[in-house]
DSSP file (Angstrom, degrees, kcal/mol; ACC not computed):
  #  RESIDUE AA STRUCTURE BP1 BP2  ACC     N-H-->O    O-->H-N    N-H-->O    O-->H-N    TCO  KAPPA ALPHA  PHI   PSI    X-CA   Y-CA   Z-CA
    1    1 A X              0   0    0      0, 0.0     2,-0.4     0, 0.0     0, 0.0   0.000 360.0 360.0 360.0 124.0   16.7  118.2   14.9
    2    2 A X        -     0   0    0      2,-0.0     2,-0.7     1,-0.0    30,-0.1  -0.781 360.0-146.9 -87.8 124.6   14.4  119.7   11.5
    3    3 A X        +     0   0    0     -2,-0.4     2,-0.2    27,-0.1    -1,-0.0  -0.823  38.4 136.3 -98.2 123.9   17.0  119.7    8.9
    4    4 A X        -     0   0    0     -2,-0.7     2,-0.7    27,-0.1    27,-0.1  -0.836  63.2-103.6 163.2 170.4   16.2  123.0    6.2
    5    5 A X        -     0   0    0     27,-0.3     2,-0.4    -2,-0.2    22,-0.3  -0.614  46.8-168.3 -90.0  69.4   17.3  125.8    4.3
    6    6 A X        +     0   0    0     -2,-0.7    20,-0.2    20,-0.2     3,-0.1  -0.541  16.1 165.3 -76.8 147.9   16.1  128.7    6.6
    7    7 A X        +     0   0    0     18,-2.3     2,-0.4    -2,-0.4    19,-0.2   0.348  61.9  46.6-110.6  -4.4   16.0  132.3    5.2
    8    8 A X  E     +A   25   0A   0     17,-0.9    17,-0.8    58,-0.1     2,-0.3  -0.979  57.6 175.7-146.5 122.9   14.4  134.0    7.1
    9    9 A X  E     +A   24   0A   0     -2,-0.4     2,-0.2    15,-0.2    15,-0.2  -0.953   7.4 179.7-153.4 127.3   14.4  134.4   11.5
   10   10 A X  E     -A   23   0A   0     13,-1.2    13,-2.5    -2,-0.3     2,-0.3  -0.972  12.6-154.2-117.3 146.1   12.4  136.9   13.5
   11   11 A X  E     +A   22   0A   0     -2,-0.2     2,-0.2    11,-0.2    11,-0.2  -0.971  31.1 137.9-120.4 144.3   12.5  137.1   17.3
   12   12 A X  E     -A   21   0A   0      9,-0.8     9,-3.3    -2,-0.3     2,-2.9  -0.961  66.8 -99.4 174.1 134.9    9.5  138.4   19.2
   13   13 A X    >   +     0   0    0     -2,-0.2     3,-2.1     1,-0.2    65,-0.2   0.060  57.9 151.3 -55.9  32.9    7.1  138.3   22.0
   14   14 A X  T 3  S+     0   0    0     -2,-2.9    64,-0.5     1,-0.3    -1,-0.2   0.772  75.2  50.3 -50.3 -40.4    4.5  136.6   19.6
   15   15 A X  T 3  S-     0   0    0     -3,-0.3    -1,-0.3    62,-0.1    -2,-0.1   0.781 102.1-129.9 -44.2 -49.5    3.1  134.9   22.7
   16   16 A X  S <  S+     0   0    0     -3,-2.1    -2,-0.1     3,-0.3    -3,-0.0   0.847  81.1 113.7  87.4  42.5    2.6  138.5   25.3
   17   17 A X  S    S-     0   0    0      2,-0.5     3,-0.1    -4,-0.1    -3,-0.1   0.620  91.3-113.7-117.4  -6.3    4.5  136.2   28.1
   18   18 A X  S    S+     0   0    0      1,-0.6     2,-0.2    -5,-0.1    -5,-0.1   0.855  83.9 103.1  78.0  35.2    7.7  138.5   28.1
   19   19 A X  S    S-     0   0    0     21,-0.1    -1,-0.6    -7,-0.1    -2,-0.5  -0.710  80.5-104.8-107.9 176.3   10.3  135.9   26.4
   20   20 A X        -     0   0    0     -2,-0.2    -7,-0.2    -7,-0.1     2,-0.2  -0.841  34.0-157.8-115.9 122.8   11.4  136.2   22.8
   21   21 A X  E     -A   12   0A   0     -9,-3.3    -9,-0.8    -2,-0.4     2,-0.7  -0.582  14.2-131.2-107.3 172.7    9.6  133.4   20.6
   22   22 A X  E     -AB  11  38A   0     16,-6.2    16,-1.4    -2,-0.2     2,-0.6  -0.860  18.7-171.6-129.3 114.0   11.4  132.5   17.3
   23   23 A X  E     -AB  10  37A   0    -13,-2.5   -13,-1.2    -2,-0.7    14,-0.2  -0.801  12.2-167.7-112.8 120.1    9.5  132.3   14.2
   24   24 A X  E     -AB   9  36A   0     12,-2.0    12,-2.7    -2,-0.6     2,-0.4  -0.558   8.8-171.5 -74.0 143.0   11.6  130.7   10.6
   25   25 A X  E     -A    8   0A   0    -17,-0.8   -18,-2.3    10,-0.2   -17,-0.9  -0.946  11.5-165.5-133.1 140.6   11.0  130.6    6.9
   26   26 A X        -     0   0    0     -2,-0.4    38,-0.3   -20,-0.2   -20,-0.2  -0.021  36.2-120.5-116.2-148.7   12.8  128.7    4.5
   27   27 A X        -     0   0    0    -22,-0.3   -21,-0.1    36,-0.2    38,-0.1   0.654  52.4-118.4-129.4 -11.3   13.4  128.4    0.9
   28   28 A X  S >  S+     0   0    0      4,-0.3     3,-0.7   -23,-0.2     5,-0.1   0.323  87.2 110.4  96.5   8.4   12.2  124.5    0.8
   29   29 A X  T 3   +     0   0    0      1,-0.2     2,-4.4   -24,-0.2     4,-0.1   0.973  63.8  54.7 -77.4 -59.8   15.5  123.5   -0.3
   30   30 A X  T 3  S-     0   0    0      1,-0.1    -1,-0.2     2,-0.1   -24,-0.1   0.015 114.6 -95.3 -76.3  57.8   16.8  121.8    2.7
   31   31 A X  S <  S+     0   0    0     -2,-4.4     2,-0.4    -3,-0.7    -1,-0.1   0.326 103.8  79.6  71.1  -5.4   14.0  119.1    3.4
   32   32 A X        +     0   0    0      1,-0.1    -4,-0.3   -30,-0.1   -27,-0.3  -0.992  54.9 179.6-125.9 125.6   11.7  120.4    5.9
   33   33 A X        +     0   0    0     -2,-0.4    29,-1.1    -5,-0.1     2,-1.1   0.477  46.3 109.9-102.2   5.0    9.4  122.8    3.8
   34   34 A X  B     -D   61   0B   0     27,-0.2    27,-0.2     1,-0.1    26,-0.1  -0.664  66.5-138.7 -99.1  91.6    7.5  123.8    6.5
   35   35 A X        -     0   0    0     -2,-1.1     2,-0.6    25,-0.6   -10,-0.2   0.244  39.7-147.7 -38.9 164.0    7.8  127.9    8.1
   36   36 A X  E     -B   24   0A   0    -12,-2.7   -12,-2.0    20,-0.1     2,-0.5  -0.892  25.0-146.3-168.4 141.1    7.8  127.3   12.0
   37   37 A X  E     -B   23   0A   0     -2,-0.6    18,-2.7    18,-0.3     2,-0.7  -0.875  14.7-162.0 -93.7 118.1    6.6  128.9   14.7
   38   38 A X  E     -BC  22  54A   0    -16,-1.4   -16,-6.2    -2,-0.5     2,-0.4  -0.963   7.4-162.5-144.4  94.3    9.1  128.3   18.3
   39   39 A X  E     - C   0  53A   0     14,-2.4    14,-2.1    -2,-0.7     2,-0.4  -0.743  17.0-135.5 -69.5 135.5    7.0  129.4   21.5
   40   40 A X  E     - C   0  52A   0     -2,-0.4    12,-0.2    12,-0.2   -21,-0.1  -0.847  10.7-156.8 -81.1 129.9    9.8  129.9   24.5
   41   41 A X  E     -     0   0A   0     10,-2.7    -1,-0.2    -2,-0.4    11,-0.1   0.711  32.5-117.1 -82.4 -25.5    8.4  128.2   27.3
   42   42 A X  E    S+     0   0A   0      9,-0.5     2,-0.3     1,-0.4    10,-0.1   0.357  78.8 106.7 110.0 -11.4   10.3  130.1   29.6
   43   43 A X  E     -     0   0A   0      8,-0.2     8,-1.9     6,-0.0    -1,-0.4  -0.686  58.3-142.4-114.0 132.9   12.2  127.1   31.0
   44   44 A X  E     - C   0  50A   0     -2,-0.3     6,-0.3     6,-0.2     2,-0.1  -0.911  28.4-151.3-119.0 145.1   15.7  126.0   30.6
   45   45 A X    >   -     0   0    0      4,-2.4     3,-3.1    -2,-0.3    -1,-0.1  -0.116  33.0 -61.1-123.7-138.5   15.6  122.6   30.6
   46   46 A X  T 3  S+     0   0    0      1,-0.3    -2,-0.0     2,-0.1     0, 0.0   0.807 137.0  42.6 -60.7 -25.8   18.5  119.4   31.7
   47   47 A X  T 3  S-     0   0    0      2,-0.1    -1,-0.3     0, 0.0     3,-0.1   0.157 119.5-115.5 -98.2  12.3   21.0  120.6   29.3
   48   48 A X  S <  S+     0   0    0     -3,-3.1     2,-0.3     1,-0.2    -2,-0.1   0.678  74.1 128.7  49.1  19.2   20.4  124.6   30.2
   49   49 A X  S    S-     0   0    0      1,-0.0    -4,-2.4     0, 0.0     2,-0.5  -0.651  71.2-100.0 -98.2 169.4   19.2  125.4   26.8
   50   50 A X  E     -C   44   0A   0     -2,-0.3    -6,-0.2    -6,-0.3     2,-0.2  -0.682  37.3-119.9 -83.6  99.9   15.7  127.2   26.6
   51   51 A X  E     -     0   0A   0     -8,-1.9   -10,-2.7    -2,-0.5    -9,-0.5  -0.361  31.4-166.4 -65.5 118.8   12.6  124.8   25.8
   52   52 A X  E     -C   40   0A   0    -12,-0.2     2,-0.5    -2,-0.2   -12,-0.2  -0.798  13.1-143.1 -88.6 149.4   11.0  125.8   22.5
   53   53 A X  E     -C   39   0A   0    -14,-2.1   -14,-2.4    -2,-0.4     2,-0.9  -0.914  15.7-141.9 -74.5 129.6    7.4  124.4   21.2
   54   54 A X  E     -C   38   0A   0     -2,-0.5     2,-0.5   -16,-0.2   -16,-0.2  -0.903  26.4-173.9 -99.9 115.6    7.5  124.0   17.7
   55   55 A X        -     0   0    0    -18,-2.7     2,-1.3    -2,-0.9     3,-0.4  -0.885  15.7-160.7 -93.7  92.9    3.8  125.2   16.7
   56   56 A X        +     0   0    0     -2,-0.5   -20,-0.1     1,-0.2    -2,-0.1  -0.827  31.6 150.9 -78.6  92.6    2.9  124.8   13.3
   57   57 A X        +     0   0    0     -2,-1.3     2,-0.3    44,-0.0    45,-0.2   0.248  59.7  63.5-146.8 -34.8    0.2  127.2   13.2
   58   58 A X        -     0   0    0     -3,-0.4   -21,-0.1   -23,-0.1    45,-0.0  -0.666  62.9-155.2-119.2 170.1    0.8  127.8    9.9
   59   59 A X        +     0   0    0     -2,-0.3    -1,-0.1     2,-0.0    -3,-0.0   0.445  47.6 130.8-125.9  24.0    0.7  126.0    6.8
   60   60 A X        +     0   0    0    -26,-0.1   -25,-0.6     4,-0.0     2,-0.3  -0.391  32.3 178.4 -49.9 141.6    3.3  128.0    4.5
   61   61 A X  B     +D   34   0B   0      1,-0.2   -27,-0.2   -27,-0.2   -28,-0.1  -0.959  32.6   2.6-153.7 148.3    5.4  125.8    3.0
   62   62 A X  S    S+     0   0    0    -29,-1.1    23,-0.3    -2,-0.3    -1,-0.2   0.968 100.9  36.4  94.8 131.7    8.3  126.2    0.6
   63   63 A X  S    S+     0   0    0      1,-0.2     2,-0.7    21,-0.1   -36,-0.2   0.644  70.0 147.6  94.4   3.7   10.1  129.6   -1.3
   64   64 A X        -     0   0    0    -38,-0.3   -57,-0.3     1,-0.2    20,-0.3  -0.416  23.5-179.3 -97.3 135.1    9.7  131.9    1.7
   65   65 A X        -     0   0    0     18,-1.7     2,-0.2    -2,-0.7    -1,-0.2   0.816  60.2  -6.1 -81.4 -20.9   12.6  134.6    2.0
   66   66 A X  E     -E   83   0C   0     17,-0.7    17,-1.7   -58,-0.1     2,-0.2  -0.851  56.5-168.0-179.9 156.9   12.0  136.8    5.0
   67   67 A X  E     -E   82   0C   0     15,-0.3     2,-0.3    -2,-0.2   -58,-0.2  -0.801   7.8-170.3-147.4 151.4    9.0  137.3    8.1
   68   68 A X  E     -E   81   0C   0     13,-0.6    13,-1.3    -2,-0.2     2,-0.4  -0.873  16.8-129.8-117.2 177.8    8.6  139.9   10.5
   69   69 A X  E     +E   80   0C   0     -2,-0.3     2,-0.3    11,-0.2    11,-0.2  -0.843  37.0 145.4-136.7 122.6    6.4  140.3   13.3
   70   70 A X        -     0   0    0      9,-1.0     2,-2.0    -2,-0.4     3,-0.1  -0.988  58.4-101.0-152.1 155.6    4.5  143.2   13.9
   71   71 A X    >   +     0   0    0     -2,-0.3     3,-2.3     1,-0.2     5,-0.1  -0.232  53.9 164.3 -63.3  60.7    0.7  144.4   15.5
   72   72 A X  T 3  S+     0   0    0     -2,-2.0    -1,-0.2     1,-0.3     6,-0.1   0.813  73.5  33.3 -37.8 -41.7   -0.8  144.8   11.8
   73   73 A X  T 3  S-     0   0    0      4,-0.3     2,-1.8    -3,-0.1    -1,-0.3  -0.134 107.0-125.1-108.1  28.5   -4.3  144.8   13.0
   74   74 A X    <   +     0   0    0     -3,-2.3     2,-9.9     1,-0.2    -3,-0.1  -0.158  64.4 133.9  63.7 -50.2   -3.9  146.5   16.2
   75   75 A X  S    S-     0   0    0     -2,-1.8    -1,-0.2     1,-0.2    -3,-0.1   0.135  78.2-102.5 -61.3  49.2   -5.3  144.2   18.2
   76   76 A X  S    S+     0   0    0     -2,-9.9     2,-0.5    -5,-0.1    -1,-0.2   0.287  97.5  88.2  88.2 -27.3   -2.7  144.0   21.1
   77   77 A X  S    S-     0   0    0     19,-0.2     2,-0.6    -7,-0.1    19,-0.4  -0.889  84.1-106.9-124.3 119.2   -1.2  140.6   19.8
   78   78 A X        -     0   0    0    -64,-0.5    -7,-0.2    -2,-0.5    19,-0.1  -0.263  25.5-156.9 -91.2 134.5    1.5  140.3   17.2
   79   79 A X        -     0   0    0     -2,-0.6    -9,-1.0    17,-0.1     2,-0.5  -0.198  14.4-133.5 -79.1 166.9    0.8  139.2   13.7
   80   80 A X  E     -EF  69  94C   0     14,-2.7    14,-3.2   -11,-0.2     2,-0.5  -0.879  13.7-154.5-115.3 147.2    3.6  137.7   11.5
   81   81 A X  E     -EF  68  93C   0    -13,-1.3   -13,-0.6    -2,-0.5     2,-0.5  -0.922   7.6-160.9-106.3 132.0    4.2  138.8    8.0
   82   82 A X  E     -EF  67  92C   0     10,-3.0    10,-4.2    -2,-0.5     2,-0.3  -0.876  10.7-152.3-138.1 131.2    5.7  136.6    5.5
   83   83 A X  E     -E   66   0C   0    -17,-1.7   -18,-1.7    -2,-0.5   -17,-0.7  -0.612  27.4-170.8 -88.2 131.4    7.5  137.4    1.9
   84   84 A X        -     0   0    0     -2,-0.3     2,-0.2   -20,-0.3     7,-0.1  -0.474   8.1-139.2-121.4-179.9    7.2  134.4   -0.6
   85   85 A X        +     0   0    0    -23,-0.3     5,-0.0    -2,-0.2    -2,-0.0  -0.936  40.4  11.4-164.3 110.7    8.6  133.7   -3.6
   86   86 A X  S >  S-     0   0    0     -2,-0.2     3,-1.3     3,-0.0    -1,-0.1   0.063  91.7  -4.7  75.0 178.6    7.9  132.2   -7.0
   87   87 A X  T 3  S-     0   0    0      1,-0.2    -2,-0.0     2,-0.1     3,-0.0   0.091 131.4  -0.2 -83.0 142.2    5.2  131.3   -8.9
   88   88 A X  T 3  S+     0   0    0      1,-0.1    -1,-0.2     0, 0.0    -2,-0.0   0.876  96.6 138.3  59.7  31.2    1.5  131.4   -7.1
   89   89 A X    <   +     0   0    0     -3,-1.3    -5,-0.2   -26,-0.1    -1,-0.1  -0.433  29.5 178.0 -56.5  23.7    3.6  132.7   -4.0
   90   90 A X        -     0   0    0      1,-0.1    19,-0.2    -7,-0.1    -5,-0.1  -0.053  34.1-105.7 -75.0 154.3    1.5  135.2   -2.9
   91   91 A X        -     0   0    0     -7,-0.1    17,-1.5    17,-0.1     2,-0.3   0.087  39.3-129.4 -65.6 176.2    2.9  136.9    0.3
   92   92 A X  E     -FG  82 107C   0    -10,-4.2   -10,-3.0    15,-0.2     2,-0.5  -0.827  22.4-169.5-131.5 156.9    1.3  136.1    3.5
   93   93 A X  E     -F   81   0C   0     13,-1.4     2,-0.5    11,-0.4   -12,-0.2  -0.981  10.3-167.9-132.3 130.4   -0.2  137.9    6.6
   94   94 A X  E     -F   80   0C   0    -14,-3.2   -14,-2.7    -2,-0.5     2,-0.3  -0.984  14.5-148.6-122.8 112.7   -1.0  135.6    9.3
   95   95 A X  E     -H  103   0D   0      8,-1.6     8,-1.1    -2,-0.5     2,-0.7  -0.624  14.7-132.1 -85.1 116.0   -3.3  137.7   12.0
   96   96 A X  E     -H  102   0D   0    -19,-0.4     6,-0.3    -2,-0.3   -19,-0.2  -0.592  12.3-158.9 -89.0 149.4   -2.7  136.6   15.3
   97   97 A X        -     0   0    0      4,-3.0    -1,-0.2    -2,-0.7     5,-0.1   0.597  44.5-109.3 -98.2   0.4   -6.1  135.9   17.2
   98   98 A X  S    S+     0   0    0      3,-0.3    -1,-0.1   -20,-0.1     4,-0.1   0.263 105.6  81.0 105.8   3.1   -4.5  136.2   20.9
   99   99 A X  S    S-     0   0    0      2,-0.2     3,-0.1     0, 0.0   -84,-0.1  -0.126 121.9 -89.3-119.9  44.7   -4.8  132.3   21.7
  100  100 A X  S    S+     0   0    0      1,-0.2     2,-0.4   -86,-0.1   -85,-0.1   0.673  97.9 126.4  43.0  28.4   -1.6  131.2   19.8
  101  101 A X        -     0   0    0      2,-0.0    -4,-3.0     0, 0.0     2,-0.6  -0.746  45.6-158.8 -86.2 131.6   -4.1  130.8   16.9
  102  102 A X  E     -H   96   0D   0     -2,-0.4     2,-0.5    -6,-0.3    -6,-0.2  -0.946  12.8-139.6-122.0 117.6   -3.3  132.7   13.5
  103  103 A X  E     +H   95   0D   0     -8,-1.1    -8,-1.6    -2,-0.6     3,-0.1  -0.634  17.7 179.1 -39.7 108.1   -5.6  133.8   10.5
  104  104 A X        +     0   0    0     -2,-0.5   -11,-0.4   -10,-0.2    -1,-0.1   0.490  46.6 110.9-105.9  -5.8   -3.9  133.2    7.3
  105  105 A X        +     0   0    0      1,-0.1    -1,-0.1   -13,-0.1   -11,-0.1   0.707  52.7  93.4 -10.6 -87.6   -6.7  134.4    5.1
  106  106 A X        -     0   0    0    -13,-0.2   -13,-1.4    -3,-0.1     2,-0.5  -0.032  53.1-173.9 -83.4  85.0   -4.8  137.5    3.9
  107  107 A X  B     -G   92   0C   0    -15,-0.2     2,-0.3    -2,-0.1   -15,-0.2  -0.826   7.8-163.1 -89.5 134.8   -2.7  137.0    0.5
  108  108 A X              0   0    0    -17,-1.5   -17,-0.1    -2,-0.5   -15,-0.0  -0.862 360.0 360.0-120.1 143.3   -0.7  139.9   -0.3
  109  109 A X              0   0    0     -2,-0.3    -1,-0.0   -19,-0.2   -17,-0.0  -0.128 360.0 360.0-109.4 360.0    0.8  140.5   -4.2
């Protein structure tokens, strides 16, 4: 179990496998500062809950208030957006590259 202060949960196909994958962002207060990316494997597993992958794809960490997920760049594959917070926060666009890969280049003010 990841103990933290999430703020933020979007659900979404981020994968293109036709389940809803889970992506979080927190506020760094409850101990895990670390945003997280939860592929659904598609699988329920001994207990009948739904096996996530925790991918940490990204390396945002701490102050983020809200994400969405939408195709920014077109290309077929959905990117996540994420709203930050405080100082030398800038907000983030993380491009997804279609291999569970993301480009985090992109600071947005």
């Amino acid at each position: 179990m990841i103990k933290a202060s999430r703020m933020g949960v979007s659900l979404a196909d981020f994968d293109n496998d036709g389940d809803l994958d889970i992506y979080t962002s927190n506020d760094a207060l409850g101990g895990d500062p670390q945003n997280r990316l939860w592929i659904n494997e598609g699988d329920t597993n001994a207990d009948g809950l739904i096996d996530f992958t925790n991918a940490d794809i990204t390396d945002d960490t701490g102050y983020s208030w809200g994400n969405e997920f939408a195709d920014f760049d077109g290309n077929g594959f959905l990117d996540i957006y994420v709203v930050n917070n405080g100082p030398g926060r800038a907000n983030r666009l993380w491009l997804n590259q279609g291999d569970t890969t993301l480009d985090g280049s992109s600071r947005l003010h």
